[in-house]
PLY file of the C-alpha trace (Angstrom):
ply
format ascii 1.0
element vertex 168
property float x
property float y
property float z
element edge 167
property int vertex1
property int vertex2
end_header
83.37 87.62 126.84
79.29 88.00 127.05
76.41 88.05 124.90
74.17 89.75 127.21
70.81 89.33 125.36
71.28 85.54 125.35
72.98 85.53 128.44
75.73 83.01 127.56
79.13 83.82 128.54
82.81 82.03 127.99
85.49 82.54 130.66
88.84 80.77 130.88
88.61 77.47 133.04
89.05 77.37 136.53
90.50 74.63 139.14
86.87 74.75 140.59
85.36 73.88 137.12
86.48 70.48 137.22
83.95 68.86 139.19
81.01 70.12 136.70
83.24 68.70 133.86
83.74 65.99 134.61
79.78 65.18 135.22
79.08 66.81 132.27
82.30 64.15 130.49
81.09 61.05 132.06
77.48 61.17 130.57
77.34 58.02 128.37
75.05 59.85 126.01
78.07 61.31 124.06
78.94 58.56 122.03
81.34 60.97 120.14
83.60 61.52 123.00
85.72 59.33 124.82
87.16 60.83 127.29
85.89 59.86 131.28
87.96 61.64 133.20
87.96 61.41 136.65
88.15 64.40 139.22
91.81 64.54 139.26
92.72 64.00 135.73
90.68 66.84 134.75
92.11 69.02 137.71
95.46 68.27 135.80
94.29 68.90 132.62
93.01 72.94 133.51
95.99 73.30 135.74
97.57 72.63 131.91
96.18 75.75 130.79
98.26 78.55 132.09
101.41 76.21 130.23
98.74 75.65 126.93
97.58 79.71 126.66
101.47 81.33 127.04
102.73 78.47 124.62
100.09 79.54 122.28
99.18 75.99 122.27
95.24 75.80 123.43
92.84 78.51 124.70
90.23 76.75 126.54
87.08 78.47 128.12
83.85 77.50 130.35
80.84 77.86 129.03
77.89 79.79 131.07
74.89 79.96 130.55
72.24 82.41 133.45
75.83 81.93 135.25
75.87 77.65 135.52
78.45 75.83 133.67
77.08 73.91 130.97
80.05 73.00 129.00
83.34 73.77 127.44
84.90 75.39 124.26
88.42 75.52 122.76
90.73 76.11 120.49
93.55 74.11 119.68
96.50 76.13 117.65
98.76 74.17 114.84
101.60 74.05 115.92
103.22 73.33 112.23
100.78 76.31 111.04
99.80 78.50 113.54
97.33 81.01 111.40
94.89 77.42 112.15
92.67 76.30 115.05
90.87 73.71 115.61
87.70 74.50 117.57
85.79 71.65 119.92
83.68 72.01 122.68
81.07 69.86 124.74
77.70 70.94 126.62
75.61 68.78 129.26
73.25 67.01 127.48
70.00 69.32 129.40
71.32 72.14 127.17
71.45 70.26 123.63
69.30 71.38 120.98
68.95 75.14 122.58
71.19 76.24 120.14
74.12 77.35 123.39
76.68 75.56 121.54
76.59 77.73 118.08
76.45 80.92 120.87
79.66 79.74 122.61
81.52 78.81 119.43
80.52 82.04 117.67
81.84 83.69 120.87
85.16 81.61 120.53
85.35 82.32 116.90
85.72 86.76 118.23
88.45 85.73 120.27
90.26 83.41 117.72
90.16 86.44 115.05
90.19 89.59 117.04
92.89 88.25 119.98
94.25 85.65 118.47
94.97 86.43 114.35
94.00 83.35 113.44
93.36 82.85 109.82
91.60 80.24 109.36
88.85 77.59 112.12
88.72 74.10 111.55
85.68 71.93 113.22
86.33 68.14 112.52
83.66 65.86 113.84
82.53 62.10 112.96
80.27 61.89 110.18
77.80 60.26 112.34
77.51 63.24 114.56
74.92 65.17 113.40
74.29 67.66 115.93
77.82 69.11 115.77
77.56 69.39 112.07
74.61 71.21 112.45
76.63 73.51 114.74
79.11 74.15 111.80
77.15 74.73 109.43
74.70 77.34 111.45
77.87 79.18 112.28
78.92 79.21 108.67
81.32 76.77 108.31
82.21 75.34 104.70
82.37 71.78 104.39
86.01 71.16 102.67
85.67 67.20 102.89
85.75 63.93 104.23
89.10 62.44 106.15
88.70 58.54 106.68
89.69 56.69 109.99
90.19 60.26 111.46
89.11 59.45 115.04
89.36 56.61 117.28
86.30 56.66 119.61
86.25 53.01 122.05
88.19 51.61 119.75
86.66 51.73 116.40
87.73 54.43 113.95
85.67 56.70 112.30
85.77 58.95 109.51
85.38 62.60 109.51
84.19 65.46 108.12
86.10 68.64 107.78
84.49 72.01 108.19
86.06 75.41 108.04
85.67 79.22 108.13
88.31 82.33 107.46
87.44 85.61 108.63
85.15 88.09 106.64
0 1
1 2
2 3
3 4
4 5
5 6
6 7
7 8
8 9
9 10
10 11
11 12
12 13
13 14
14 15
15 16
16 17
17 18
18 19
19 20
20 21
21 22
22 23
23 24
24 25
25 26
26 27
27 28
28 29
29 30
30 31
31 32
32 33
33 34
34 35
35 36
36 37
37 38
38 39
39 40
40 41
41 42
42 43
43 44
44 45
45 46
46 47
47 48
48 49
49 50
50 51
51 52
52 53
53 54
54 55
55 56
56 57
57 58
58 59
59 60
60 61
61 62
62 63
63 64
64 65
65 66
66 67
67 68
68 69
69 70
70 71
71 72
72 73
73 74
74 75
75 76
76 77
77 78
78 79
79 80
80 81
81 82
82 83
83 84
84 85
85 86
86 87
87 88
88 89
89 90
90 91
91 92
92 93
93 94
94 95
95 96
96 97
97 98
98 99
99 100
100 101
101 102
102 103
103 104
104 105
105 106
106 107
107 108
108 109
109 110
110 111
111 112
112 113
113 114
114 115
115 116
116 117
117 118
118 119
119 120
120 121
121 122
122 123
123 124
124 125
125 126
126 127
127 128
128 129
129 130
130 131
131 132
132 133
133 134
134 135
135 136
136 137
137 138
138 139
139 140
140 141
141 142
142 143
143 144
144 145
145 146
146 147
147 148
148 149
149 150
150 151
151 152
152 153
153 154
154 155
155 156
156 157
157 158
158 159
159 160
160 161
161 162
162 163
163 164
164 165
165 166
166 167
């Protein structure tokens, strides 16, 4: 899946992505993220995919930008209501602000309606996280509310906000 003219690109994840990700995962700079995997946990976590993608589980993709990885983008299926994903992704901090993220989701967002049937995206995100609000709402996402103590990040909670989109 390409956007030529911007020259961003999602694939699905490969063994050989893992190194790059985890980098990218270990930055300390995303304070909205916890996970710091090392090399081998996120080996086993895309060798997960195959299992995640037939199960109808998760769809997860690499994000390229003038062919370099700079990041990640999923979608993670209810499994109690499975017209619903929930959308998250993460892009080295060199590539924040450039507006690569609202690309990659808004190439995500094709595949979740068009391939997948989905009905309706969520994006949750900590209030305090500006920047991925600001992703949601330049892709069109309706704030629906506020969900307290939603996320655990290093051990304090956090509440949420709720974003969503259906298709046109």
């Amino acid at each position: 899946m390409e956007n030529t003219k911007e020259n961003i690109k999602i694939r699905p994840q490969q063994i050989d992505d893992a190194e790059r990700f985890c980098k990218i995962l270990n930055n300390e700079n995303f304070k909205y993220f916890d996970v710091r995997p090392t090399l081998k946990e996120e080996i086993e976590f895309i060798k997960q995919n195959e299992k995640n993608i037939k199960n109808n589980f998760q769809h997860n993709f690499t994000i390229l930008y003038n062919n370099k990885i700079i990041g990640s983008v999923g979608v993670k299926i209810d499994q109690h209501r499975t017209h619903i994903g929930e959308l998250g992704y993460f892009i080295d901090e060199n590539y924040w602000g450039k507006g690569l993220a609202i690309k990659a989701v808004k190439l995500l967002e094709n595949y979740c309606f068009n391939k997948l049937n989905l009905k309706r995206l969520i994006i949750v995100m900590a209030i305090e996280n500006k920047a991925s609000e600001k992703i949601a709402i330049k892709c069109n996402y309706k704030k629906e509310g506020t969900m307290k103590q939603c996320f655990k990040i290093f051990n304090k909670y956090h509440d949420a906000y709720l974003y969503a989109k259906i298709p046109k």
